[in-house]
N, CA and C atoms as a LAMMPS dump frame, in Angstrom:
ITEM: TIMESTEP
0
ITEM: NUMBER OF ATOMS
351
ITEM: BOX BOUNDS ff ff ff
-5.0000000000000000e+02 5.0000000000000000e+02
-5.0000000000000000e+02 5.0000000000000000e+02
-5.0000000000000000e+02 5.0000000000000000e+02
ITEM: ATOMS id mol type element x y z
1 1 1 N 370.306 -292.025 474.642
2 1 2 C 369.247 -292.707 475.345
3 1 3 C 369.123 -294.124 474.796
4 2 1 N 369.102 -295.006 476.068
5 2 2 C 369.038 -296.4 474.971
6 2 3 C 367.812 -297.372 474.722
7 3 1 N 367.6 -297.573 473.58
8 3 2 C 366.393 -298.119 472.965
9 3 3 C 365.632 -298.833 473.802
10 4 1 N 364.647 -299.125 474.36
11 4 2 C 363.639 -299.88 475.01
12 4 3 C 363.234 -301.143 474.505
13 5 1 N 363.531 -302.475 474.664
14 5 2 C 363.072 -303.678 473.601
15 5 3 C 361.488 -303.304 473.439
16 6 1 N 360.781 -303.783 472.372
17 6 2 C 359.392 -303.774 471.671
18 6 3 C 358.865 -304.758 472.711
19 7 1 N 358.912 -304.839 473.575
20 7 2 C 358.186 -305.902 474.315
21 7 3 C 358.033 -304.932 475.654
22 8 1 N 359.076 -304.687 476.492
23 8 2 C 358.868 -303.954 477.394
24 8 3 C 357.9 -302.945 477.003
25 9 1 N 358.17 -302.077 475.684
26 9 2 C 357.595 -300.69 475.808
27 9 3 C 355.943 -301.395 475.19
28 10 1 N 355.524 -302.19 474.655
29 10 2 C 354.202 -303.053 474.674
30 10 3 C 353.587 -303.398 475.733
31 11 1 N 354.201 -304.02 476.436
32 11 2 C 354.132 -303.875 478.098
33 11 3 C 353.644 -302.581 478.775
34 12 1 N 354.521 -301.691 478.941
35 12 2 C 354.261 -300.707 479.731
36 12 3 C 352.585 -299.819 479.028
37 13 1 N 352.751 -300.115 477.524
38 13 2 C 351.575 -299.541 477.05
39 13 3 C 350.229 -300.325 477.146
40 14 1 N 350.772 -301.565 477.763
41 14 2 C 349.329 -302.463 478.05
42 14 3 C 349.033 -301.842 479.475
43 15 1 N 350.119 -301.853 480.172
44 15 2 C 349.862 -301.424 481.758
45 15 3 C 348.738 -300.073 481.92
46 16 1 N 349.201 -299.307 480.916
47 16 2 C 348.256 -297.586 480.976
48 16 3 C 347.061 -297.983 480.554
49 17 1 N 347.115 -299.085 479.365
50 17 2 C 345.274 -299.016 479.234
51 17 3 C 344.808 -300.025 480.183
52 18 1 N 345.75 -301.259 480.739
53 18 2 C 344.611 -301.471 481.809
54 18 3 C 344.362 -300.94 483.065
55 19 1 N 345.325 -300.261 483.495
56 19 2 C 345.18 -298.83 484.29
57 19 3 C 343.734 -298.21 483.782
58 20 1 N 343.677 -297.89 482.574
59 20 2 C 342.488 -297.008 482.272
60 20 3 C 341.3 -297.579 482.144
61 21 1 N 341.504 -299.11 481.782
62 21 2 C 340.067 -299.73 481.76
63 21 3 C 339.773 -299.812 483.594
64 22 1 N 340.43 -300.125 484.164
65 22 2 C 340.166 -300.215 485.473
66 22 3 C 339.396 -299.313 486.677
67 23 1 N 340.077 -298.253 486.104
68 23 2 C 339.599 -297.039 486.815
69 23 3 C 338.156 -296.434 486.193
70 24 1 N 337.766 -296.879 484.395
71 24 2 C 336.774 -296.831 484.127
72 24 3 C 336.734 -296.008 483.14
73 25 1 N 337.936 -295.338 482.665
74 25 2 C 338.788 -294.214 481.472
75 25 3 C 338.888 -295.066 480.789
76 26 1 N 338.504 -294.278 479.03
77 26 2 C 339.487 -294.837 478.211
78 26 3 C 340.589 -294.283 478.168
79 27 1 N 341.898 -295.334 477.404
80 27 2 C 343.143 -294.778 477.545
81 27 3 C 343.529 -293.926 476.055
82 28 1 N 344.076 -292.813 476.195
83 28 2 C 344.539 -291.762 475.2
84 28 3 C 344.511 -293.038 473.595
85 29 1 N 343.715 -292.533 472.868
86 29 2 C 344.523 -293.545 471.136
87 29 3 C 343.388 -294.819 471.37
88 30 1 N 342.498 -294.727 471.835
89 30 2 C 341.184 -295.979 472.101
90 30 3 C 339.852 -296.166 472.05
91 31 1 N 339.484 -296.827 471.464
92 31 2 C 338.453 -296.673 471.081
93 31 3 C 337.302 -296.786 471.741
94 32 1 N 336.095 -296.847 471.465
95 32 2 C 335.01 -297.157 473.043
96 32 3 C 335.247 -299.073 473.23
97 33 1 N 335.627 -300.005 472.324
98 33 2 C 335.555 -301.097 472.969
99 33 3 C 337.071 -301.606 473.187
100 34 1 N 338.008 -300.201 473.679
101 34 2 C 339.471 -300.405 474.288
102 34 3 C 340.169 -300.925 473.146
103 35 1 N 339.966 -301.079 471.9
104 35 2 C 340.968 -301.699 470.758
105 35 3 C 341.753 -300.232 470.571
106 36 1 N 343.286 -300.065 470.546
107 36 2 C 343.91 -299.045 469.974
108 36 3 C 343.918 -298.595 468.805
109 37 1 N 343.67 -297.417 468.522
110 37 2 C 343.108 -297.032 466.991
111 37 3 C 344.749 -295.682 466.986
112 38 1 N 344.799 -295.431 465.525
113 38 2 C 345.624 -294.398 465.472
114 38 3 C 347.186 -294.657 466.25
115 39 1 N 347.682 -295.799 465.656
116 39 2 C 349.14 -295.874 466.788
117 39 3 C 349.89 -294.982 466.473
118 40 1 N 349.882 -294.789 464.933
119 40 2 C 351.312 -293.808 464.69
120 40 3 C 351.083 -292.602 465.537
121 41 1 N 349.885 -292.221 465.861
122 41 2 C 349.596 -290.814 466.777
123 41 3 C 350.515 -291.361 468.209
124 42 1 N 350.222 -291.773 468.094
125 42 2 C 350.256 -292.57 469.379
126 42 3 C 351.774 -292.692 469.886
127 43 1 N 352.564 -293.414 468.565
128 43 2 C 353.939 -293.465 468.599
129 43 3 C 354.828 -292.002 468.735
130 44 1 N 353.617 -291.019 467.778
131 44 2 C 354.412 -289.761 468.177
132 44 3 C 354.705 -289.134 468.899
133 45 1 N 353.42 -289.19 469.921
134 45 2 C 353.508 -288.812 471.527
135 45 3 C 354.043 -289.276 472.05
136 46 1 N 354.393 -290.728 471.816
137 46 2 C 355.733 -291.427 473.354
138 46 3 C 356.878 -290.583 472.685
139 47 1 N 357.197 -290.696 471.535
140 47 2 C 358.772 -290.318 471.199
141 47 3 C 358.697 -288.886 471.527
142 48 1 N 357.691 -287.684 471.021
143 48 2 C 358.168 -286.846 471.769
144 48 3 C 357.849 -286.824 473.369
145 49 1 N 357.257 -287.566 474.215
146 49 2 C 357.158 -287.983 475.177
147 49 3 C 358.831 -287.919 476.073
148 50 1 N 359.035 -289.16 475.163
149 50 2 C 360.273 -289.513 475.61
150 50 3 C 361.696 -288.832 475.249
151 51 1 N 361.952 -288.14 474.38
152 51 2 C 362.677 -287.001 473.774
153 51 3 C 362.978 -286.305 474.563
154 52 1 N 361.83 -285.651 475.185
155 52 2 C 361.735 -284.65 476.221
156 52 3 C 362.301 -284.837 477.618
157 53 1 N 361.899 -285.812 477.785
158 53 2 C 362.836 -286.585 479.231
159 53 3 C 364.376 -286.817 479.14
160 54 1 N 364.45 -287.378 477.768
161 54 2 C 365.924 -288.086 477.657
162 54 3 C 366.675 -286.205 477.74
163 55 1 N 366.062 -285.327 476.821
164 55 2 C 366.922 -284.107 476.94
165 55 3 C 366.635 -283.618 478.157
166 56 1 N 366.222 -283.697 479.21
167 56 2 C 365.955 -283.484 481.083
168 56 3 C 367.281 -284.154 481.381
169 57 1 N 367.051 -285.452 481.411
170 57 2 C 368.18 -286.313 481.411
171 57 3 C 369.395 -286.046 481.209
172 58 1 N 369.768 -285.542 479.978
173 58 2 C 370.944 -285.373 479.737
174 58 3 C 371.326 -284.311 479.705
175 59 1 N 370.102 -283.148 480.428
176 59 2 C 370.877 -281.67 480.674
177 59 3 C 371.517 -281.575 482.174
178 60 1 N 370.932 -282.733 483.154
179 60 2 C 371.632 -283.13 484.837
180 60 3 C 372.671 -283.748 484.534
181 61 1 N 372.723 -284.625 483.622
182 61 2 C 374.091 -285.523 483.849
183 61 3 C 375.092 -284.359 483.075
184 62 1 N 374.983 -283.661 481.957
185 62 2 C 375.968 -282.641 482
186 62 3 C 376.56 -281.747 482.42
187 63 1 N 375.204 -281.672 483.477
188 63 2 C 375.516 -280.726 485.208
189 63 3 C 376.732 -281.34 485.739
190 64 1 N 376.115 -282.621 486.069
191 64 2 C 376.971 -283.399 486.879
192 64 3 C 378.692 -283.821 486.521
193 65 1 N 379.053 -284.08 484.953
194 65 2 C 379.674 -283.983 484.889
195 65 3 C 380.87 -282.957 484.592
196 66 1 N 380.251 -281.518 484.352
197 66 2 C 380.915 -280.221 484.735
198 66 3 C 381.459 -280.455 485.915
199 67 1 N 380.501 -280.421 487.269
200 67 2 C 380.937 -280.077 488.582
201 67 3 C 382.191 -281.271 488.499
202 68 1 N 382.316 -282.39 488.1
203 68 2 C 383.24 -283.366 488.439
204 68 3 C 384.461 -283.533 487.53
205 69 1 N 384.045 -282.259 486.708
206 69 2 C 385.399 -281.786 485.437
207 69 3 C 385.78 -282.747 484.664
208 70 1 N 384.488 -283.372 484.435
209 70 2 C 384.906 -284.319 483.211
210 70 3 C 384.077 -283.547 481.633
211 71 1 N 385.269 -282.938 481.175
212 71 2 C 384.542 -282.05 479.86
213 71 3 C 384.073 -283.618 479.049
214 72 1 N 384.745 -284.355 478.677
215 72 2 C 384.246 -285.323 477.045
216 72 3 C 383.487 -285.564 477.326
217 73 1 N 382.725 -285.569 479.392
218 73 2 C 381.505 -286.346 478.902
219 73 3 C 380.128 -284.97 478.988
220 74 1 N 380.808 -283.911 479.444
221 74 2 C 380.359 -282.713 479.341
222 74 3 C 379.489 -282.602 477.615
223 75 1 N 380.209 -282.68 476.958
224 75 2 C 380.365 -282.732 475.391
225 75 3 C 379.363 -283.636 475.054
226 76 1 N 379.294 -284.673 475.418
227 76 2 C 378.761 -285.973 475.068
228 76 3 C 376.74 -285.529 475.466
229 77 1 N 376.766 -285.436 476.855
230 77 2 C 375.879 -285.37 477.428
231 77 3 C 374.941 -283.629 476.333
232 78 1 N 376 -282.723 476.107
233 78 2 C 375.509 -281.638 475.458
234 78 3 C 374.928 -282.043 474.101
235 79 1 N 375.583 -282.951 473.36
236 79 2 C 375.113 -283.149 472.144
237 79 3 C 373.792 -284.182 472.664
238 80 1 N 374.056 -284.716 473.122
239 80 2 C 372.515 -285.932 473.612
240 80 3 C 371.51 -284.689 473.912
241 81 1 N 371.562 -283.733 474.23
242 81 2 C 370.404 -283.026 474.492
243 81 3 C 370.786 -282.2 472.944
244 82 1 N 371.232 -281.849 472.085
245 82 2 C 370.778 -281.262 471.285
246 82 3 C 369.883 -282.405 470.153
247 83 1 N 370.236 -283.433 470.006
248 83 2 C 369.699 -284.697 469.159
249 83 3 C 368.548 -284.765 469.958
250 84 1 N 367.995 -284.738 471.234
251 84 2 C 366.898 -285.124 471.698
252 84 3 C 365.96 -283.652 471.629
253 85 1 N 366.471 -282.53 471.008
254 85 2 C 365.867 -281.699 471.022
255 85 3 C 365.135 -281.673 469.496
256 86 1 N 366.247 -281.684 468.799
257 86 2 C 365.646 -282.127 467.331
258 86 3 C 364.921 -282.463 467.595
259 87 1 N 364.697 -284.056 467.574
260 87 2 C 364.025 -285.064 467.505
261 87 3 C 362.288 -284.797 468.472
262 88 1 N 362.588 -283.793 469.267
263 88 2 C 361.537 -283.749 470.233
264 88 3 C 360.532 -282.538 468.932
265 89 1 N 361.513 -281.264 468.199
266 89 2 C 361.073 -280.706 467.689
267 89 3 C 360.198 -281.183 466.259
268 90 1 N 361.063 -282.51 465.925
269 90 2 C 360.048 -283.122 464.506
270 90 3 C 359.157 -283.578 464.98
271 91 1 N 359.187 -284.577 465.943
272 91 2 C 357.728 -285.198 466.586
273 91 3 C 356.858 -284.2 466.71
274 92 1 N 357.02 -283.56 467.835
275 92 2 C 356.17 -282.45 467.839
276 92 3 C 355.447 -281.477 466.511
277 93 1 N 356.157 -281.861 465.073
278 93 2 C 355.955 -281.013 464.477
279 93 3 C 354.942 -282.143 463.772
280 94 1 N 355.445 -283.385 463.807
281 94 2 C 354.652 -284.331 462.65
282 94 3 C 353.496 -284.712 463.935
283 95 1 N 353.572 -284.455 464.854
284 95 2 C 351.984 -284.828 465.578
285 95 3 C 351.013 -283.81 465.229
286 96 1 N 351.91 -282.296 465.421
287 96 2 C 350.815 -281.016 464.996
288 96 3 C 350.066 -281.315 463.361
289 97 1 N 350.433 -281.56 462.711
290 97 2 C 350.362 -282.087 460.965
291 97 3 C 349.499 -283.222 461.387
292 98 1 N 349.5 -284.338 461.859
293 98 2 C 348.349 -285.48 461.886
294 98 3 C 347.245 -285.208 462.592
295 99 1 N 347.336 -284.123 463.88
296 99 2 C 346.555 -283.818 464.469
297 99 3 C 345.54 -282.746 463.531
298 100 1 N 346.215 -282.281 462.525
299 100 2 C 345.351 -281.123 461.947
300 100 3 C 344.398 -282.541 460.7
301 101 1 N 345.159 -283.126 460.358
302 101 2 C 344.651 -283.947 459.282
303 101 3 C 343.672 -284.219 459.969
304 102 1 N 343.378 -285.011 461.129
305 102 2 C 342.281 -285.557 461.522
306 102 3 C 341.404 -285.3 462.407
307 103 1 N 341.477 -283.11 462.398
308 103 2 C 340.632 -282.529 462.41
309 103 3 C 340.151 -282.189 461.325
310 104 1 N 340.356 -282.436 460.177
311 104 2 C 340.221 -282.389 459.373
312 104 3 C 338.905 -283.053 458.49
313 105 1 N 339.51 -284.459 458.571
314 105 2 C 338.854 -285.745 458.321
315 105 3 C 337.491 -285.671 459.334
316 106 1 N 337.623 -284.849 460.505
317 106 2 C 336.329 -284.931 461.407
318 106 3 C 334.902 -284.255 460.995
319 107 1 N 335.536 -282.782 460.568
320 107 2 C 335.05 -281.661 459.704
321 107 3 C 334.322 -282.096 458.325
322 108 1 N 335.082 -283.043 457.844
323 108 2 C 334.348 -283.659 456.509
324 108 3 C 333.627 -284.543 457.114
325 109 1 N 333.847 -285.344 457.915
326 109 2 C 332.574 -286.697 458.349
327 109 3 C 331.546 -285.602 459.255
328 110 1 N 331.444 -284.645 460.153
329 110 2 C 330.394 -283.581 460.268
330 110 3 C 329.312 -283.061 459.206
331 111 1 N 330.376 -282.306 457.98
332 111 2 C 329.813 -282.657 456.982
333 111 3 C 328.385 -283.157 456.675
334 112 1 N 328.804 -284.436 456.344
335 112 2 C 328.729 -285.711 455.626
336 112 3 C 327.286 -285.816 456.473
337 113 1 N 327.538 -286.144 457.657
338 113 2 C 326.772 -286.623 458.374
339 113 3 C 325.186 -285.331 458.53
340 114 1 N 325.776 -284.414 458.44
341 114 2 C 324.615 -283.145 458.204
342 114 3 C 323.703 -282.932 456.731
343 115 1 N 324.52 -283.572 455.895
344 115 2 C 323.903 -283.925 454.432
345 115 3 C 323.256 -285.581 454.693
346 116 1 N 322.893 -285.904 455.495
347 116 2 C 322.24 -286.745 455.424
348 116 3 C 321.131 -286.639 456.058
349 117 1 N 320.991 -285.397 456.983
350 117 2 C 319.831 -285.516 457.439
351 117 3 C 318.382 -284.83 456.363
């Protein structure tokens, strides 16, 4: 799958939150005055986001190139979906882990906030 320049994919992530300010949503990772909070969360969900697609991706084009009997790229296209599977499986694993941390961190500021009354 090939890399996205840091500008486009900045782009496309400006497009969703002003999509979301527009419609009157905040956008996923934002805060109430629309500043993005939490990117690395954020980053984890596009990559396994995008992981997930690229191995979609590259389980048709290995379709495609069976039916047209081209094995190397048969091969090629098989390993692109096993690397995008990994990769879909760590994300997924390091979002579950940040997501628990900062239920976590919520639980203690609950807490916190109940010892003060």
């Amino acid at each position: 799958m090939a890399k996205q320049p840091a500008k486009q994919v900045n782009k496309e992530r400006q497009n969703v939150e002003d999509e979301s300010a527009q419609s009157g949503s905040m956008a996923v990772g934002s805060n109430p005055q629309g500043q993005p909070e939490e990117d690395h969360v954020y980053g984890l969900a596009s990559v396994l986001y995008h992981a997930l697609q690229g191995v979609t991706a590259a389980r048709k084009y290995a379709d495609d190139a069976r039916r047209a009997g081209a094995e190397e790229l048969v091969e090629f296209f098989e390993e692109c979906q096993r690397e995008g599977s990994a990769r879909a499986k760590q994300a997924k694993s390091l979002l579950l882990s940040y997501a628990e941390d900062a239920e976590d961190e919520d639980e203690e500021d609950d807490e916190d906030d109940e010892d003060d009354e």
